[in-house]
C-alpha positions in Angstrom: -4.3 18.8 0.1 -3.9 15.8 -1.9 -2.5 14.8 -5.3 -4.7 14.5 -8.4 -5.4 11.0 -10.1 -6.1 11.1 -13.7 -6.0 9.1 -17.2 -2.6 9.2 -19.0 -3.0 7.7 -22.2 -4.7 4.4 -21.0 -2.9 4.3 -17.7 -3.6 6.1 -14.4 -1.5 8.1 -12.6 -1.6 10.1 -9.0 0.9 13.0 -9.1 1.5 16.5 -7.3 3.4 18.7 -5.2 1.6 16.7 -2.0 4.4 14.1 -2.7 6.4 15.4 -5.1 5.7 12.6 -7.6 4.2 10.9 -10.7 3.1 7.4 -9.2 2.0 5.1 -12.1 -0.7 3.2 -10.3 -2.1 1.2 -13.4 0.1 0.8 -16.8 -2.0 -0.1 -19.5 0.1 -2.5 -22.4 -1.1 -0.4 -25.2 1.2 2.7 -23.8 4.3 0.5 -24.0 6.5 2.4 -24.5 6.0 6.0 -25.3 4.6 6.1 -21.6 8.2 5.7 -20.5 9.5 8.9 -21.9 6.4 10.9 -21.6 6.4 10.4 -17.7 10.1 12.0 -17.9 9.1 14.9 -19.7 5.5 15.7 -17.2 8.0 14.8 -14.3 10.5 17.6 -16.1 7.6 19.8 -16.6 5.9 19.9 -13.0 9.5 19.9 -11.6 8.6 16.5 -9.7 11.9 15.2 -8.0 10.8 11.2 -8.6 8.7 9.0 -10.7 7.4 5.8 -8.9 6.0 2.9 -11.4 4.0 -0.2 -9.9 4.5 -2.7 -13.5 4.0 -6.0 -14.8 7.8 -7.7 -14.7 7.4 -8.1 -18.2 7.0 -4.9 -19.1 9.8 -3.4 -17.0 12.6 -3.3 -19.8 11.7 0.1 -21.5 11.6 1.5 -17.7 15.0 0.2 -16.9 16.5 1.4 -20.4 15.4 5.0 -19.3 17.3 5.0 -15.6 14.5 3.6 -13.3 15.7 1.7 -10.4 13.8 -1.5 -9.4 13.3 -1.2 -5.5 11.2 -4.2 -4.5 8.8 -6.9 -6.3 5.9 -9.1 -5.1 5.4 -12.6 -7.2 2.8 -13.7 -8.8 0.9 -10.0 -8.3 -1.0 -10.0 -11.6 -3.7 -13.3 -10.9 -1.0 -15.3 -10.7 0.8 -15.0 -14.0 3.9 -12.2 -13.4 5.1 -10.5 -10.7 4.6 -6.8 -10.1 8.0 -4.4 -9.7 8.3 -1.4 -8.2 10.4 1.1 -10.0 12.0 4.4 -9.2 13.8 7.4 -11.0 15.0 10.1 -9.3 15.3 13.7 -10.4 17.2 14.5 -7.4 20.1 13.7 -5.2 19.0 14.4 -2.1 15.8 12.0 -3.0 17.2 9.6 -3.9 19.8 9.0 -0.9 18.2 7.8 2.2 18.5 9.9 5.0 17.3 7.8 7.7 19.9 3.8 6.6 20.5 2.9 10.0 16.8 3.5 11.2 15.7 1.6 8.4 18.3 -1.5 9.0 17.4 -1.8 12.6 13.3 -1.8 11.7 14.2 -4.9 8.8 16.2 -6.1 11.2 13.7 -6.2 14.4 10.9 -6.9 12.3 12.8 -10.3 11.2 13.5 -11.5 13.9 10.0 -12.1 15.0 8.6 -15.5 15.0 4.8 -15.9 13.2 2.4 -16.4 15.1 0.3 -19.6 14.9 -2.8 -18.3 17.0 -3.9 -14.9 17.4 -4.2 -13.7 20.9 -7.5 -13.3 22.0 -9.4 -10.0 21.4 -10.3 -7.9 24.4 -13.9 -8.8 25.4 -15.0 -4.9 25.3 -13.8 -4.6 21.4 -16.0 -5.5 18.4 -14.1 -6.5 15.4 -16.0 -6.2 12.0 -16.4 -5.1 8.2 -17.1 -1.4 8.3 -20.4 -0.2 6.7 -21.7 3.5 5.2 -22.9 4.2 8.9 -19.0 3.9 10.3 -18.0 6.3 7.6 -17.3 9.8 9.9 -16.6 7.6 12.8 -13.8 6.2 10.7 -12.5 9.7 9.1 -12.4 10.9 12.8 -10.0 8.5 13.8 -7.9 8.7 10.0 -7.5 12.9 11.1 -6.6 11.9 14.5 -3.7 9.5 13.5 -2.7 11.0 10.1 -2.6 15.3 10.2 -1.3 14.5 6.6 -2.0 11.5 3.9 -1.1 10.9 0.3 -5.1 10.2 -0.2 -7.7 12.3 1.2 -9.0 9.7 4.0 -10.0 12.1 6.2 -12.7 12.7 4.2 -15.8 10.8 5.2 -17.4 11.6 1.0 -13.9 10.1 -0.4 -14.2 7.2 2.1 -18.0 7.0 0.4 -17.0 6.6 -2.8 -14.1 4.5 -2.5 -16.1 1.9 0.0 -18.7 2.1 -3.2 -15.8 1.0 -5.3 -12.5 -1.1 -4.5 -12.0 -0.4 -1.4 -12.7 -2.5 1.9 -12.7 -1.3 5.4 -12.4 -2.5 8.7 -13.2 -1.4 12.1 -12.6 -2.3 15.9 -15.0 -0.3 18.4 -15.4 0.1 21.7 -18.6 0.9 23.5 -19.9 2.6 20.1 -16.8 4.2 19.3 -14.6 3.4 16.3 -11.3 3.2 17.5 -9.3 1.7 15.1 -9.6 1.5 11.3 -8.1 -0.5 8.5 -8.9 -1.0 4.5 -7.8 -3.8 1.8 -7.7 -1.9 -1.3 -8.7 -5.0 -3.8 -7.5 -4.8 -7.5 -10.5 -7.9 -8.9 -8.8 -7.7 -12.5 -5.3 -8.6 -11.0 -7.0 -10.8 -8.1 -4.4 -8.8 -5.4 -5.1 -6.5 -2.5 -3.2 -4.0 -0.5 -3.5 -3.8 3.3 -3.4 -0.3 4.2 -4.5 2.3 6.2 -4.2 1.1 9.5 -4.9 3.5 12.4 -5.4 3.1 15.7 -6.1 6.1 18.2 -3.3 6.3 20.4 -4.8 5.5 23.9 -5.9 2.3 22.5 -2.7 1.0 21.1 -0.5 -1.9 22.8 -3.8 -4.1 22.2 -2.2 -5.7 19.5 -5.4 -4.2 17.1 -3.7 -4.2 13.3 -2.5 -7.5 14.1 -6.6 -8.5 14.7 -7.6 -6.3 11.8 -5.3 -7.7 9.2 -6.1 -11.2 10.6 -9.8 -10.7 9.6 -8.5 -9.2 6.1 -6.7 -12.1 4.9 -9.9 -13.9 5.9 -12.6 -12.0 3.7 -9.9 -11.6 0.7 -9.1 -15.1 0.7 -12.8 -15.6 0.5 -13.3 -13.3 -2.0 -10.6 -15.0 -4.2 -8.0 -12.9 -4.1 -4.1 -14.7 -4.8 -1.9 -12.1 -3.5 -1.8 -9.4 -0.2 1.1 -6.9 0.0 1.6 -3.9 1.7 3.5 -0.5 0.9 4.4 0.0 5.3 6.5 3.0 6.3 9.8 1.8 6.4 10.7 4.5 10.1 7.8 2.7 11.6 9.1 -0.5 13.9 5.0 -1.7 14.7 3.5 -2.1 11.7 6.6 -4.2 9.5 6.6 -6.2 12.6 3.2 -6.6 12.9 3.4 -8.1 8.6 6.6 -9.8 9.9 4.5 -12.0 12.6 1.9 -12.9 9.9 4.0 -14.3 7.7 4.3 -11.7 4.9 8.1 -11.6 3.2 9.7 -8.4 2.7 11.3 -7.5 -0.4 12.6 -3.8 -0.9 12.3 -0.4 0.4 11.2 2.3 -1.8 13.1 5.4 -0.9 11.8 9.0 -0.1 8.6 7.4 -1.7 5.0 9.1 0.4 4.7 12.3 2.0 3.1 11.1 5.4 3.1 13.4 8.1 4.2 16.5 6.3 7.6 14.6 5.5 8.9 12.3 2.9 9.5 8.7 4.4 10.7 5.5 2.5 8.5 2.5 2.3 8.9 -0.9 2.9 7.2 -4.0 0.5 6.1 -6.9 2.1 3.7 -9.7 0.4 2.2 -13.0 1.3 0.8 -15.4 -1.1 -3.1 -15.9 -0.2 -4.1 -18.5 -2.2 -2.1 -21.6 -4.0 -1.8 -22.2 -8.1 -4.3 -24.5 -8.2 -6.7 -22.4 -6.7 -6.5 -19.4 -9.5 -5.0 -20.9 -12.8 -2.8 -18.2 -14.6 -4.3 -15.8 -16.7 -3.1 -13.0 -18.9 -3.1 -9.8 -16.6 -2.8 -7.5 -19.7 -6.1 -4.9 -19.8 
């Protein structure tokens, strides 16, 4: 079960019972800003308990004047020209209060405290590190069912994991005599020049190897040859290995969104960390408006 992801006006949007949410994945200027109060009223409708909005910073304004909370930011998001925020409103209490504060202090506060690392450790001789291709594709759904009984997109699905690796979507794979055993992707956005490092599983007897640290190592590597300005990632915020895993390569964290993805089966809070991957004079600014 997984939410639906469909046109609204000339914006996309996920939303469902899976998380309980509209998420505004793209915001198109020309809905500006009858979106705003039309997202209220389908949130109303459905009975959704929170509306999460990934916007320009310049078009946040109509969102704040209708009680959305801004919960974290990355700069320089769209090609280099505004920054992206992250914006909540909450239809309910209990969603909106984080029920976990303490757990989600001490993981901030671990994951800080962690010096970068200048050189990757070495990678076990016996594992092969590379770009995944069509033949990985139920290899890497294997290990995604494995690791994830529940996900807010249907990667277990080696057909979705087609059609998105024919699309935006990157993947990455470690292996081990044949076997996948660890899987990553960089969901790339090439009109806004940023990507998302995500979906990083690693099958449990094969962890304390130090593998998403390897795998987002070789991300950064073919994104910033690919061109893109700006890496973040949406990492669950109960989860101590993988914000100190984008502690240690340098990525800055800058908000938590609360009660935000049903991983799991449960609703956990995510953290937003970002790292620039290429300078202003690489990309000159450009409008990011579609």
């Amino acid at each position: 079960m997984s939410d639906i992801i469909e046109t609204f006006g000339q914006s996309r949007i996920q939303h469902g019972d899976y998380n309980d949410r509209i998420y505004l994945m793209k915001l198109h200027a020309t809905d500006l800003p009858g979106i705003v109060p039309d997202l209220i009223d389908l949130a109303r409708e459905k009975g959704y308990s929170k509306i999460f909005a990934k916007v320009p910073a310049s078009a946040r304004a109509p969102f704040l004047e209708h009680d959305f909370q801004e919960e974290a930011t990355i700069p320089r998001f769209f090609r280099g020209a505004d920054d992206a925020c992250f914006l909540g409103r909450y239809f309910s209490a209990d969603r909106a209060r984080e029920s976990r504060p303490q757990q989600v202090a001490d993981v901030l506060a671990t994951a800080r405290r962690k010096n970068t690392i200048q050189d990757t450790p070495a990678l076990d001789s016996d594992f092969r590190l590379r770009s995944a291709a069509a033949v990985d594709l139920n290899g890497m759904a294997v290990v995604f069912r494995e690791v994830f009984p529940t996900y807010p997109f249907p990667i277990h699905d080696p057909d979705y994991l087609r059609r998105t690796m024919d699309g935006h979507v990157r993947y990455f794979i470690v292996e081990r005599d044949g076997e996948i055993i660890a899987v990553s992707s960089a969901e790339t956005d090439p009109d806004n020049l940023n990507v998302e490092m995500t979906d990083f599983a690693t099958l449990p007897r094969y962890r304390g190897h130090g593998l998403a640290v390897h795998l987002l190592v070789l991300m950064e590597e073919e994104m910033r040859r690919e061109g893109f300005i700006t890496a973040y990632t949406i990492a669950r915020a109960y989860s101590f290995s993988m914000n100190i895993t984008f502690s240690k390569l340098g990525y800055d964290y800058s908000g938590t969104l609360t009660h935000n993805t049903n991983i799991s089966g449960a609703l956990e809070s995510m953290n937003i960390w970002h790292k620039p991957l290429a300078g202003d004079e690489d990309h000159p600014a450009t409008d990011h408006a579609e």
